[in-house]
C-alpha positions as a Python dict, from the first residue, in 0.01 Angstrom:
ca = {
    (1, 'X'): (0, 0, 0),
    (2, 'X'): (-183, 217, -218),
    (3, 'X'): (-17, 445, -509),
    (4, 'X'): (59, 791, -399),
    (5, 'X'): (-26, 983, -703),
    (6, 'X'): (-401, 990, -843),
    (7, 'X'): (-338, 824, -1154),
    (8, 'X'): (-288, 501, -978),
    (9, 'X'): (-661, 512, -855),
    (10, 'X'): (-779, 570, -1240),
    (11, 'X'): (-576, 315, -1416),
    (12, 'X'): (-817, 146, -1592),
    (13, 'X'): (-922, 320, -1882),
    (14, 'X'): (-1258, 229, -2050),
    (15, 'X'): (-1180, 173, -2434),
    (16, 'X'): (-1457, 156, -2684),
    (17, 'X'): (-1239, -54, -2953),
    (18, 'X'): (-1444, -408, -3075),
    (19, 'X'): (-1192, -673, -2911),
    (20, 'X'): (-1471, -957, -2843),
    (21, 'X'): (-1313, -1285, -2662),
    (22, 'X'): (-1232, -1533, -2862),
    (23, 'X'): (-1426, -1835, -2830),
    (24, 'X'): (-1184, -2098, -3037),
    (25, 'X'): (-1164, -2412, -3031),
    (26, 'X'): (-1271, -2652, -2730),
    (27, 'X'): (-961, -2713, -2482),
    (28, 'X'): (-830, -2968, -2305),
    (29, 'X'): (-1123, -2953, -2047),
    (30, 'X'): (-1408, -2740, -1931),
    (31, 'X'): (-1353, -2594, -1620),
    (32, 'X'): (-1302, -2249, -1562),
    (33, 'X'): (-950, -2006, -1609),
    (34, 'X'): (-851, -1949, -1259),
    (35, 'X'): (-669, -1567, -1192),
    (36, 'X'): (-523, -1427, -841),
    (37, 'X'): (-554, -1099, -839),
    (38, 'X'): (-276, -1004, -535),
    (39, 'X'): (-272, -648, -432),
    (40, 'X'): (-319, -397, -155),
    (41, 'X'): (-559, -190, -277),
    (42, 'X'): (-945, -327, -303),
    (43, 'X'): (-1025, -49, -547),
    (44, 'X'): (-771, -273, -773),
    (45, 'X'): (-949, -585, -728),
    (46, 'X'): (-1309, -407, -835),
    (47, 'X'): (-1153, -284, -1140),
    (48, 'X'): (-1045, -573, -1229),
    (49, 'X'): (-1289, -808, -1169),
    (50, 'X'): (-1535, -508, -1400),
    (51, 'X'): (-1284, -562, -1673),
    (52, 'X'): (-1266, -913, -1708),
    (53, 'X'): (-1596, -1017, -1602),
    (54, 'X'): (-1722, -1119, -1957),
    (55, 'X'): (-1345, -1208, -2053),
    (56, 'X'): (-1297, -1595, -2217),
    (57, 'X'): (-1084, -1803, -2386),
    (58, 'X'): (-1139, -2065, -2605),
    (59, 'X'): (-1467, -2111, -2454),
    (60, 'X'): (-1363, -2113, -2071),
    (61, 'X'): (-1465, -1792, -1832),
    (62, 'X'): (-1242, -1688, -1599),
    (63, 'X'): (-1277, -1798, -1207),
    (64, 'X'): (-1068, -1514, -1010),
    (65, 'X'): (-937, -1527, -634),
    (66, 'X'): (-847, -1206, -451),
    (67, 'X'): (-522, -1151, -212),
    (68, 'X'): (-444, -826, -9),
    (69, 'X'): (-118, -919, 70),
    (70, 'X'): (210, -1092, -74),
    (71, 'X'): (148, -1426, 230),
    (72, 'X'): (-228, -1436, 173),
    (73, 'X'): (-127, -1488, -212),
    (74, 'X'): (151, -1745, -109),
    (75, 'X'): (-158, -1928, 79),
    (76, 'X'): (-391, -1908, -249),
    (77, 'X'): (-95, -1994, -478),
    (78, 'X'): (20, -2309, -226),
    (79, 'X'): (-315, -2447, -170),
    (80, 'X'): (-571, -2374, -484),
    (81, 'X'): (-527, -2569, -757),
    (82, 'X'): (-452, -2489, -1118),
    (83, 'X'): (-368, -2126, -1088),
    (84, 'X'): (-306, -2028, -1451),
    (85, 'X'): (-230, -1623, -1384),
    (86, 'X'): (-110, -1426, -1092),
    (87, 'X'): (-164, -1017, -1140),
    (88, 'X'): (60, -927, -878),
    (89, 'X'): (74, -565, -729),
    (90, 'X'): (468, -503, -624),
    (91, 'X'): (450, -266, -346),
    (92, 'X'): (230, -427, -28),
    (93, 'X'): (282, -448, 305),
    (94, 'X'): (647, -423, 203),
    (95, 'X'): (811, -195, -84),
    (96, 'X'): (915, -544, -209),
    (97, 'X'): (631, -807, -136),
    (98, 'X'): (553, -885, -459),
    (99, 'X'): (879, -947, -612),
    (100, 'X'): (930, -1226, -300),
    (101, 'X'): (580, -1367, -372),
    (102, 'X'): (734, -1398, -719),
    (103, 'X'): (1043, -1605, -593),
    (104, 'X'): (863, -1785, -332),
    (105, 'X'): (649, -1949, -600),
    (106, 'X'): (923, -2047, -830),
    (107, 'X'): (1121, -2138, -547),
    (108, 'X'): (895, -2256, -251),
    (109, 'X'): (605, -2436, -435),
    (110, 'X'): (855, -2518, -747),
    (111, 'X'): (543, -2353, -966),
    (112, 'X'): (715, -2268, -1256),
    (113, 'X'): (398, -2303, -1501),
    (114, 'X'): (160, -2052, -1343),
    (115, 'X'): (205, -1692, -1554),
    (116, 'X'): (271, -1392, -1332),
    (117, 'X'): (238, -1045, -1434),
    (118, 'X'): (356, -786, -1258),
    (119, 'X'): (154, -440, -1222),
    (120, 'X'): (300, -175, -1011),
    (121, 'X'): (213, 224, -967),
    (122, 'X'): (530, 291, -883),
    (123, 'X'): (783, 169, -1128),
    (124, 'X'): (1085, 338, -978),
    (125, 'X'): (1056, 96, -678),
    (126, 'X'): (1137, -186, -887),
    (127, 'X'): (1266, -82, -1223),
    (128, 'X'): (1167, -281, -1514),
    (129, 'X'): (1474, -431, -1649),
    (130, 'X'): (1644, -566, -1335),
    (131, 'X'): (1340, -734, -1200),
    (132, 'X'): (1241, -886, -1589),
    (133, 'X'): (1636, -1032, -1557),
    (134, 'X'): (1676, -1128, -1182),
    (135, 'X'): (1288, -1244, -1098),
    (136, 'X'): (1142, -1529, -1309),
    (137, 'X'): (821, -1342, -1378),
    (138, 'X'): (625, -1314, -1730),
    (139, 'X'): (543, -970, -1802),
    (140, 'X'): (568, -616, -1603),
    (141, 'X'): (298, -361, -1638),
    (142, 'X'): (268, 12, -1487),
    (143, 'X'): (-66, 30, -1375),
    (144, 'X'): (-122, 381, -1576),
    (145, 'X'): (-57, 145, -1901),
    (146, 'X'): (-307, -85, -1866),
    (147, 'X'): (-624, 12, -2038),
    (148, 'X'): (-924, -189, -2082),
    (149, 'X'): (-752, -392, -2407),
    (150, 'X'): (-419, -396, -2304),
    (151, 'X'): (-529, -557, -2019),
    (152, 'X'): (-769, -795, -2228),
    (153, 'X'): (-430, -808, -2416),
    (154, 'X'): (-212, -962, -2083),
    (155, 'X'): (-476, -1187, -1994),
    (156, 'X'): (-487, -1355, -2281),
    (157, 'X'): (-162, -1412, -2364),
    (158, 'X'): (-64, -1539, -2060),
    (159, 'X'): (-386, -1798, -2069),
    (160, 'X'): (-228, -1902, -2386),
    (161, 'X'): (105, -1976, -2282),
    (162, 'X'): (-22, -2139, -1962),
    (163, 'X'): (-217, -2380, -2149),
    (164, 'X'): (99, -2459, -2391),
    (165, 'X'): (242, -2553, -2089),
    (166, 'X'): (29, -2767, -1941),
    (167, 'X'): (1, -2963, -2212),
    (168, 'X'): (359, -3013, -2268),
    (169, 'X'): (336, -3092, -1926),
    (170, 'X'): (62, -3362, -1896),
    (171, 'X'): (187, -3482, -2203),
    (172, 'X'): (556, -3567, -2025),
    (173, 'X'): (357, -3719, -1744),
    (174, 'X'): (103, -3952, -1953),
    (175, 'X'): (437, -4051, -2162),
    (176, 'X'): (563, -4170, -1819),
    (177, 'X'): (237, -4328, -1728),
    (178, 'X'): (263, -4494, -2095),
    (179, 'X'): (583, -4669, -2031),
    (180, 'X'): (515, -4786, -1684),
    (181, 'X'): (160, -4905, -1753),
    (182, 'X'): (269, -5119, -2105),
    (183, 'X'): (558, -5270, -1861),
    (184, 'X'): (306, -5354, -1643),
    (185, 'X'): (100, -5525, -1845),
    (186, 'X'): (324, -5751, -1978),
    (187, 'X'): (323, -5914, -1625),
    (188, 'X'): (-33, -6031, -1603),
    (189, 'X'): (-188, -6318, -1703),
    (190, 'X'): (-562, -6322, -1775),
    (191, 'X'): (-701, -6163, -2078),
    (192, 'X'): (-956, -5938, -1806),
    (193, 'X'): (-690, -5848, -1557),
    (194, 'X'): (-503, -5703, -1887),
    (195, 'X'): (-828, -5523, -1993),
    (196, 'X'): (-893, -5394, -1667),
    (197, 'X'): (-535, -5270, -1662),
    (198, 'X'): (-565, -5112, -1989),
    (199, 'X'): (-875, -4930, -1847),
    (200, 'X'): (-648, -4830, -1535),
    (201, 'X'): (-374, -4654, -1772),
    (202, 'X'): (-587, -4502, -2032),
    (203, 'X'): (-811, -4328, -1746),
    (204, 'X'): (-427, -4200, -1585),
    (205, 'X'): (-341, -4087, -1947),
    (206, 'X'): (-635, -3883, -1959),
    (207, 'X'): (-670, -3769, -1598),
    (208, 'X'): (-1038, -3787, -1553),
    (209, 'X'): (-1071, -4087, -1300),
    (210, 'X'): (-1190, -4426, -1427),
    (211, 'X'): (-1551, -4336, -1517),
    (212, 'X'): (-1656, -4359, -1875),
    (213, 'X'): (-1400, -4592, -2001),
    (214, 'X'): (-1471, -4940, -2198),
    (215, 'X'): (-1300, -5186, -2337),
    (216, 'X'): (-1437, -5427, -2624),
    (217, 'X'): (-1289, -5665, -2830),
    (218, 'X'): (-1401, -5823, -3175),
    (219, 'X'): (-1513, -6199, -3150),
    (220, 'X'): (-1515, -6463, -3350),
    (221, 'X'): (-1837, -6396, -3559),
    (222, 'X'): (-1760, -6018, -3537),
    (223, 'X'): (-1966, -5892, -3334),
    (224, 'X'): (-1819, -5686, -2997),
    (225, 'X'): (-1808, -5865, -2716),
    (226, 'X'): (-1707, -5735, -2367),
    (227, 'X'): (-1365, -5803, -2185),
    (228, 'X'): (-1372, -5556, -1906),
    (229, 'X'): (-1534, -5227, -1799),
    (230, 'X'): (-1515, -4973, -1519),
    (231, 'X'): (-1678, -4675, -1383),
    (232, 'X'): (-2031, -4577, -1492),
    (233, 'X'): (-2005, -4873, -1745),
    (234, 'X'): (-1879, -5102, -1484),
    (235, 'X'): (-2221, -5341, -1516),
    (236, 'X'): (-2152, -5389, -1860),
    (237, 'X'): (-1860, -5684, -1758),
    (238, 'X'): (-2063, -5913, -1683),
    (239, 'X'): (-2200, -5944, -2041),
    (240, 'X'): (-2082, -6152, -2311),
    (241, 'X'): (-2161, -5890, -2591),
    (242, 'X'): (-2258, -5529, -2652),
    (243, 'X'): (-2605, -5473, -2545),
    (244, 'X'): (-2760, -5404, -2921),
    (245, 'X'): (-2955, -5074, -2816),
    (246, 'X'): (-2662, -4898, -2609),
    (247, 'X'): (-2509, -4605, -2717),
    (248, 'X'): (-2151, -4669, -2740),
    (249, 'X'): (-2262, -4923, -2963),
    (250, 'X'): (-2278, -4773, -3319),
    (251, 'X'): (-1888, -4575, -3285),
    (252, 'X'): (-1820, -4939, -3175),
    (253, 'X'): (-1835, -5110, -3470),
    (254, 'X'): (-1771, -4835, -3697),
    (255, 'X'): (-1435, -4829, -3499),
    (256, 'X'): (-1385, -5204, -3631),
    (257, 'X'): (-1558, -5162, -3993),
    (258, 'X'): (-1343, -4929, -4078),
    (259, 'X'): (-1021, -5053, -3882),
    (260, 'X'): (-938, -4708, -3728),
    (261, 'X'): (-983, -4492, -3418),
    (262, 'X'): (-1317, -4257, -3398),
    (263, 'X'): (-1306, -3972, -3220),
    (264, 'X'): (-1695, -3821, -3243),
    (265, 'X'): (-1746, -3653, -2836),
    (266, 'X'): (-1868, -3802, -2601),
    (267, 'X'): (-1778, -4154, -2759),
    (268, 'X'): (-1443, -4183, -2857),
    (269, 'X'): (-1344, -4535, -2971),
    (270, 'X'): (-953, -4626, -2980),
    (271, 'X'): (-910, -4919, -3272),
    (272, 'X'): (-586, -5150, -3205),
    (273, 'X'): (-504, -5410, -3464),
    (274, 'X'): (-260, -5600, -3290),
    (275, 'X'): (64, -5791, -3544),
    (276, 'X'): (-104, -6134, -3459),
    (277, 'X'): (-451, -6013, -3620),
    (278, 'X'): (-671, -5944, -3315),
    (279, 'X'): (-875, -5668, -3269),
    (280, 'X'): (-947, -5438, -2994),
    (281, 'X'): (-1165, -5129, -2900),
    (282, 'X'): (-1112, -4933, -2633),
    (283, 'X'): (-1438, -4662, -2565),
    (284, 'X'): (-1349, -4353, -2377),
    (285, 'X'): (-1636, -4103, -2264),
    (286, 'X'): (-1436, -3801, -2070),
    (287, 'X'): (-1695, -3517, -1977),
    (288, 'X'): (-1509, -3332, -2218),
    (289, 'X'): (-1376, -3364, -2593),
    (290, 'X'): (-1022, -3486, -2606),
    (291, 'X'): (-749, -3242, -2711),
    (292, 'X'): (-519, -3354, -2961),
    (293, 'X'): (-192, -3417, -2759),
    (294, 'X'): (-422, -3644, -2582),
    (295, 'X'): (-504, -3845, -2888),
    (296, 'X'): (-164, -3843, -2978),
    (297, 'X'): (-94, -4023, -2648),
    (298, 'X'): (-367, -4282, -2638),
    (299, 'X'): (-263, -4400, -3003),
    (300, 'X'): (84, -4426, -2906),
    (301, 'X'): (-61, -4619, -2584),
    (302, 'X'): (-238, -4815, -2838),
    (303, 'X'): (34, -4910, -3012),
    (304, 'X'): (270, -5010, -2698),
    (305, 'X'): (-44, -5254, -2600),
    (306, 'X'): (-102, -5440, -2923),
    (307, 'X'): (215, -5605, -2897),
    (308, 'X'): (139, -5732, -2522),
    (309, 'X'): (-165, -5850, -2605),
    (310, 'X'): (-45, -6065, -2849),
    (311, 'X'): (226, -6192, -2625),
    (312, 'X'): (-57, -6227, -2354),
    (313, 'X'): (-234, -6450, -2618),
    (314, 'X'): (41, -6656, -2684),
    (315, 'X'): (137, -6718, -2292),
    (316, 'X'): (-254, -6796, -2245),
    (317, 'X'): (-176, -7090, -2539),
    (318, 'X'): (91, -7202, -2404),
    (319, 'X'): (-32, -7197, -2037),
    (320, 'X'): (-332, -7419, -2137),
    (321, 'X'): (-81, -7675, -2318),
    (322, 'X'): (130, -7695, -2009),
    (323, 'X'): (-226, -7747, -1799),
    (324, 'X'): (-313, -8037, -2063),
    (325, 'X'): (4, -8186, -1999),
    (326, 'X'): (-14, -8203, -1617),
    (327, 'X'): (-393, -8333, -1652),
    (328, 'X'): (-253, -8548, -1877),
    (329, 'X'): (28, -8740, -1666),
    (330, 'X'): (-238, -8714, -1378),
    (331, 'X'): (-539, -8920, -1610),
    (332, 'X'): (-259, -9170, -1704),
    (333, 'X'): (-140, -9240, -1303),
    (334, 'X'): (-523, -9287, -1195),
    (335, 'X'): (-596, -9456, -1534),
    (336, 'X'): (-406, -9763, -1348),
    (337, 'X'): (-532, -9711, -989),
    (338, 'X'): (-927, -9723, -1106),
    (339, 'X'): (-1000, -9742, -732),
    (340, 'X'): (-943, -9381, -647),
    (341, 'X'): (-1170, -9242, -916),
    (342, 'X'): (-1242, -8874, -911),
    (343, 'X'): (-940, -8852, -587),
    (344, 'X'): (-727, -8616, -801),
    (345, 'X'): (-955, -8389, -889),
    (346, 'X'): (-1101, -8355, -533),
    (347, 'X'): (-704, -8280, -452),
    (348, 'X'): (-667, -8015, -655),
    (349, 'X'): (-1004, -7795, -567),
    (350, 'X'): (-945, -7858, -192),
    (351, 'X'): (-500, -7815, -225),
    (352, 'X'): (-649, -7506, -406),
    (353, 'X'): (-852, -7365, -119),
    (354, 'X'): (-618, -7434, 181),
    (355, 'X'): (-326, -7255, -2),
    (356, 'X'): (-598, -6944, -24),
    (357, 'X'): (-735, -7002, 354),
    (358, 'X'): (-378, -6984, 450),
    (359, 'X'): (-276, -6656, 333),
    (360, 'X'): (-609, -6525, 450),
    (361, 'X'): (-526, -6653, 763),
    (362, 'X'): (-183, -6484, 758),
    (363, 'X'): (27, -6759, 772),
    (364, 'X'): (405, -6683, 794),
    (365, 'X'): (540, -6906, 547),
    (366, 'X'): (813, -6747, 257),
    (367, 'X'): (629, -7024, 29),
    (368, 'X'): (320, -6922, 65),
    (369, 'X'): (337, -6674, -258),
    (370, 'X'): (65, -6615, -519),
    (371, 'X'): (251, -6817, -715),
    (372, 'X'): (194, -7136, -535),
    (373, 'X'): (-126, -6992, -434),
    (374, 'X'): (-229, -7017, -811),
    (375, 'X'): (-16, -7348, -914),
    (376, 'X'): (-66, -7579, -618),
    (377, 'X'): (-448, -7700, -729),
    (378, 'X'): (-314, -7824, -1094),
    (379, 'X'): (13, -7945, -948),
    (380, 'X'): (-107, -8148, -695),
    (381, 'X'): (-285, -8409, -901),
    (382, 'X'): (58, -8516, -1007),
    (383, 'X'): (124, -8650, -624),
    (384, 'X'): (101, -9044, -759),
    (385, 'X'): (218, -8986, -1060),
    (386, 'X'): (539, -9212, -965),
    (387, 'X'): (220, -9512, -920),
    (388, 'X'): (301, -9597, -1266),
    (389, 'X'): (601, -9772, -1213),
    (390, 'X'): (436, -9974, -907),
    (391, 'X'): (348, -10343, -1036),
    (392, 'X'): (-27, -10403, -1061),
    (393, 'X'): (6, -10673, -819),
    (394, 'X'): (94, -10437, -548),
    (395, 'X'): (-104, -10162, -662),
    (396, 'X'): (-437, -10288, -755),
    (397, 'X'): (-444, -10505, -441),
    (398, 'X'): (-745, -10558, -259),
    (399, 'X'): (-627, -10661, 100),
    (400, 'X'): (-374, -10507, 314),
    (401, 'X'): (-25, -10514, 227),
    (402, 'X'): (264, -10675, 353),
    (403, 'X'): (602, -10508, 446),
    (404, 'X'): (758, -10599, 139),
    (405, 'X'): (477, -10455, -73),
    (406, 'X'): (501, -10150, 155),
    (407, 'X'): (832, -10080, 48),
    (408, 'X'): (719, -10098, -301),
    (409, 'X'): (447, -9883, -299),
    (410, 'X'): (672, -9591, -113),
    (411, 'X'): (926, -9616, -426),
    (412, 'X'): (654, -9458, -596),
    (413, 'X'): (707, -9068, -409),
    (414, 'X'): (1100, -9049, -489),
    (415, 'X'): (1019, -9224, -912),
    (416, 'X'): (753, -8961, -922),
    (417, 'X'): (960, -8669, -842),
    (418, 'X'): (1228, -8842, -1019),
    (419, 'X'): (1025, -8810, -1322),
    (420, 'X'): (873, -8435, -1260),
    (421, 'X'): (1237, -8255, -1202),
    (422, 'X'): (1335, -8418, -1483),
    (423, 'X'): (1102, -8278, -1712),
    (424, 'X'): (1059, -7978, -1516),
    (425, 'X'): (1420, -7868, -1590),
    (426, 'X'): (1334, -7837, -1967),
    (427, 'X'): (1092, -7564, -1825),
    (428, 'X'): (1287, -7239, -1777),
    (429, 'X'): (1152, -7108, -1415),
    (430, 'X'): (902, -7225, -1209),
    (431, 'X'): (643, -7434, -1329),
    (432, 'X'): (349, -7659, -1201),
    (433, 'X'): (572, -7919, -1267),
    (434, 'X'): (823, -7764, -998),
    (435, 'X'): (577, -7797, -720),
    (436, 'X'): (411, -8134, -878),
    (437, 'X'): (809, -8248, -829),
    (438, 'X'): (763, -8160, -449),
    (439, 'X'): (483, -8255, -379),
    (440, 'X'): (507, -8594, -525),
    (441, 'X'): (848, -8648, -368),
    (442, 'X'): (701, -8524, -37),
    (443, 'X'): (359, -8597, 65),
    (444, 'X'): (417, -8850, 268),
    (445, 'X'): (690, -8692, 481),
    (446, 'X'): (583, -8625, 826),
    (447, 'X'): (555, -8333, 1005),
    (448, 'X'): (785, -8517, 1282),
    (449, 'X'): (1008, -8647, 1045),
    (450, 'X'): (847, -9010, 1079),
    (451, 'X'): (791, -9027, 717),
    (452, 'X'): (916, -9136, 380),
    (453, 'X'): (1072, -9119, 159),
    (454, 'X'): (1352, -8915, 323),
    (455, 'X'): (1249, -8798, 668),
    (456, 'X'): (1186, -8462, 624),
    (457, 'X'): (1083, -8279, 913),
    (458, 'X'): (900, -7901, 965),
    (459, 'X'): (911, -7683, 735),
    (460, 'X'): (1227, -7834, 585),
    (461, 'X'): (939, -8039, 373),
    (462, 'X'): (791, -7827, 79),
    (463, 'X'): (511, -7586, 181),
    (464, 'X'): (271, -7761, -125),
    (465, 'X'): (368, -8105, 3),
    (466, 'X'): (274, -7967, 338),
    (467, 'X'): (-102, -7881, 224),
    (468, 'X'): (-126, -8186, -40),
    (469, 'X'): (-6, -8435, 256),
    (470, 'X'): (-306, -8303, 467),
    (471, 'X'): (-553, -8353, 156),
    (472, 'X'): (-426, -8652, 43),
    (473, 'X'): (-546, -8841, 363),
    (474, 'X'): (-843, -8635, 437),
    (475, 'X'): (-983, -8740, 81),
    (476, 'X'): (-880, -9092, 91),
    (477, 'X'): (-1022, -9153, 448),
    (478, 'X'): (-1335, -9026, 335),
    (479, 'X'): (-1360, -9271, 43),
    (480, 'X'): (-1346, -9597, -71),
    (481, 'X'): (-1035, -9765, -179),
    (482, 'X'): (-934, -10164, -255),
    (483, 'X'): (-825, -10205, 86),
    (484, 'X'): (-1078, -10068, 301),
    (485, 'X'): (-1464, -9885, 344),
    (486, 'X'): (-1458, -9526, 352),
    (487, 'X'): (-1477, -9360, 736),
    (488, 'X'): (-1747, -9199, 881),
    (489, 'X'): (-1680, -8782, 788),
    (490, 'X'): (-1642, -8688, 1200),
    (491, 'X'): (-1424, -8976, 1208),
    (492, 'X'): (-1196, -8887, 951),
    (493, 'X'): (-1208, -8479, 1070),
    (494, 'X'): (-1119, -8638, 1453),
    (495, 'X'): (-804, -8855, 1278),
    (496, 'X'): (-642, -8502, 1111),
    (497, 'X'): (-669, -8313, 1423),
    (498, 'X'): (-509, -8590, 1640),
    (499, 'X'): (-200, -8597, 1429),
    (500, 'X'): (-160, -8220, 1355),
    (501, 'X'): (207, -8153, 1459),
    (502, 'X'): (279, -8522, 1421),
    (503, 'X'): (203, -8616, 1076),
    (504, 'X'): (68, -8270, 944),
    (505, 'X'): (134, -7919, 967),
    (506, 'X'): (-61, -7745, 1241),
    (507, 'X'): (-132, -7456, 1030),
    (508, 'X'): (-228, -7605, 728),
    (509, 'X'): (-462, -7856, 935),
    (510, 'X'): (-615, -7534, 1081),
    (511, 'X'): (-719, -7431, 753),
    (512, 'X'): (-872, -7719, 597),
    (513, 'X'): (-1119, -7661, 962),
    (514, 'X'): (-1150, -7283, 859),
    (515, 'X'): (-1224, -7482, 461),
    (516, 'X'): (-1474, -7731, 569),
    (517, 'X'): (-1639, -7580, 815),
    (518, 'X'): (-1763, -7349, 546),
    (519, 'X'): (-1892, -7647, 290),
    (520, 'X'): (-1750, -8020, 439),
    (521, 'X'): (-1692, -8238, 152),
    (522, 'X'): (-1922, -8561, 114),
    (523, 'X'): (-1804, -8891, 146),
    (524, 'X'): (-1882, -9086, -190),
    (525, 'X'): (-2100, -9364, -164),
    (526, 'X'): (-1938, -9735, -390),
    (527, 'X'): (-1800, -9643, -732),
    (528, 'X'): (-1695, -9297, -610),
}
């Protein structure tokens, strides 16, 4: 609705007073100052759009969206992003449109960061103290007030506040995004898949997407040497050390001469020297220059991820000493049984790549978990480790045994797990000496329950004895042993498929097919 009297029409007034924008300092991004202009009148919105057409602040222009009615501005509001101002007419199609486009924002889209400003020609339709106190609005103008600076004036104030806002805003959010992410990370277990994680949560902190991050680390001569990298930089993974020309290079190792953060746009290098002594860079290149509540919030990142890293170290250590300690007991049983040379470690690749073919496959199985998926190939070349207890006599003979010796050799699955649960209880959780315990104790069960050294039956037998039991025989078929000449490879594919459901699981015998039907193993030729 357009103002009755004919100073509504005229007021803007031109003002000659110097009142340049100010260009300040760089903000938190580049893009533009968006502004709704919401009124009835499309005189208004040329006005306005003449006054503020040079208008900036702190070196962004404004962007402004018109609206010729109080639901066309609820649409722009509800589905344009980053509205910082609303100049909202009160009298529209109704004598009160504005002031419910006013509620329906705070209350509707829960906006309660966008600045709106009401201007109205008719100030006795809504006086100015009861809707200031009963309508969560910013300012109220009469349109015969507004010159040229005042206007200017309005703008720019609300801009301002806006912007604290935001930031107080985005800095609650990337505080949240700190604490979840450094939780996170303390639950993986290679040194990449922490970088890459890092990478994740730094590029969430900033809220630019994932392009233009990199993360270094110092090595051992000290010279930078890639650990992970994503986005436009993403190529750069796959080297061992800084390319010596690039251009993140020289804020690189500045970053680690002088042991702290450098923040010099577009390359800004995080420095984190971690309690344990290590050293780590993390490059950032956002399209714009980083505010300062987002520095703040990457070096408090920083400091939340030193202390995981470390511990990430330390469970890497002791990870490898557990490894060398299975590998260990595994050498030691096959040290005794030189006959089977190279059988273990032919176990654990192809244990390794069933477990994997399973869950591709979709396999059912509440034991089929990444854990197994990642512990089965090192824990199943502890399957004989009970063979050191069985007397050389039986063990190293090179005929067939008799039913005596039989019985002797099968003691060897129940000393074996015996002596894995045993040490596997000093282990707090699960370990690869958990499934090396079943899978010793089990892998010569049978599928039907025919087998030792208990009778297990189904899926009441271990899911990693399951898939070792299956490998076990395929790799000793196909190889020589004391007591007999290795078997023809079609042979020895023909004897597994004629006892899946009998002796071995049907679905782990289907994926050893899926396995070797992709590379089939060789058979060894003598000395194997």
């Amino acid at each position: 609705m357009t103002a009755p009297d004919d100073d509504c029409a005229n007021w803007l007034i031109e003002e000659n007073e110097d009142g340049a924008p100010g260009a300040g300092l760089s903000g938190i991004d580049q893009r533009l100052w968006r502004v709704l202009i919401v009124d009835d009148d499309a005189d208004v919105h040329a006005v306005t759009r003449l006054a503020l057409r040079n208008v900036s602040f702190k070196g962004r222009e404004l962007e402004l969206f018109s609206a010729y009615s109080g639901e066309e501005g609820f649409r722009l509001v509800r589905d344009t992003p980053d509205i910082a101002l609303v100049l909202l007419d009160v009298v529209m199609e109704t004598d009160s449109a504005g002031l419910v486009l006013a509620r329906r924002i705070r209350e509707e889209l829960d906006n309660q960061i966008v600045r709106v400003v009401l201007r109205t020609g008719q100030p006795g339709q809504a006086p100015e103290q009861r809707v200031i106190v009963e309508y969560d609005i910013n300012d109220y103008k009469a349109k015969t007030e507004l010159t040229n600076q005042k206007l200017f004036t309005t703008v720019i104030a609300a801009l301002r506040a806006y912007e604290s806002l935001i930031m107080l805003e985005r800095s609650r959010v990337g505080l949240g995004k700190i604490l979840a992410g450094a939780t996170n990370l303390y639950q993986v277990r290679s040194l990449r898949e922490f970088s890459s994680g890092v990478l994740n949560q730094v590029s969430a902190i900033l809220d630019v997407g994932a392009d233009g991050v990199l993360c270094v680390m110092s090595g051992s001569a000290g010279a930078p040497t890639v650990v992970a990298a994503t986005g436009g930089y993403a190529n750069l993974a796959d080297n061992e050390a800084m390319p010596a020309g690039h251009p993140l290079l020289p804020a690189i190792v500045k970053a680690f001469s002088e042991k702290q953060s450098q923040f010099e746009h577009p390359a800004n290098v995080l420095f984190i020297a971690t309690p344990e002594q290590h050293q780590l860079c993390i490059s950032v290149t956002p399209p714009w220059p980083l505010a300062a509540f987002q520095r703040d919030l990457l070096e408090l990142f920083c400091q939340r991820i030193a202390a995981a890293f470390d511990n990430l170290h330390l469970f890497g250590q002791l990870r490898k000493a557990q490894e060398a300690t299975v590998v260990a007991l595994a050498d030691l049983a096959e040290f005794r049984d030189q006959g089977t040379g190279g059988h273990v470690r032919r176990v654990q690749e192809l244990s390794a790549r069933i477990a994997r073919r399973m869950q591709e496959r979709g396999v059912a199985d509440e034991e089929l978990t990444e854990q197994l998926i990642d512990m089965i190939g090192l824990a199943s070349i502890l399957h004989d480790v009970g063979k050191v207890s069985t007397p050389d006599q039986v063990l190293l003979k090179p005929g067939p045994h008799t039913p005596e010796e039989r019985r002797v050799m099968q003691t060897h699955a129940a000393i074996g797990r015996a002596i894995l649960e045993r040490a596997s209880l000093m282990v707090e959780g699960v370990s690869y000496l958990t499934y090396g315990a079943q899978i010793a104790g089990s892998h010569h069960e049978h599928f039907d329950g025919a087998g030792y050294p208990e009778g297990l039956a189904g899926r009441a037998i271990p899911l990693a004895a399951r898939i070792v039991a299956v490998v076990d025989v395929f790799d000793a078929l196909l190889h020589r042993r004391p007591y007999k000449e290795p078997w023809p490879y079609p042979d020895v594919v023909s004897y597994i498929v004629q006892r899946s459901a009998a002796q071995f699981d049907p679905e782990v015998v289907a994926a050893l097919l899926d396995v070797i039907d992709i590379e089939p193993p060789q058979p060894a030729g003598p000395g194997k």
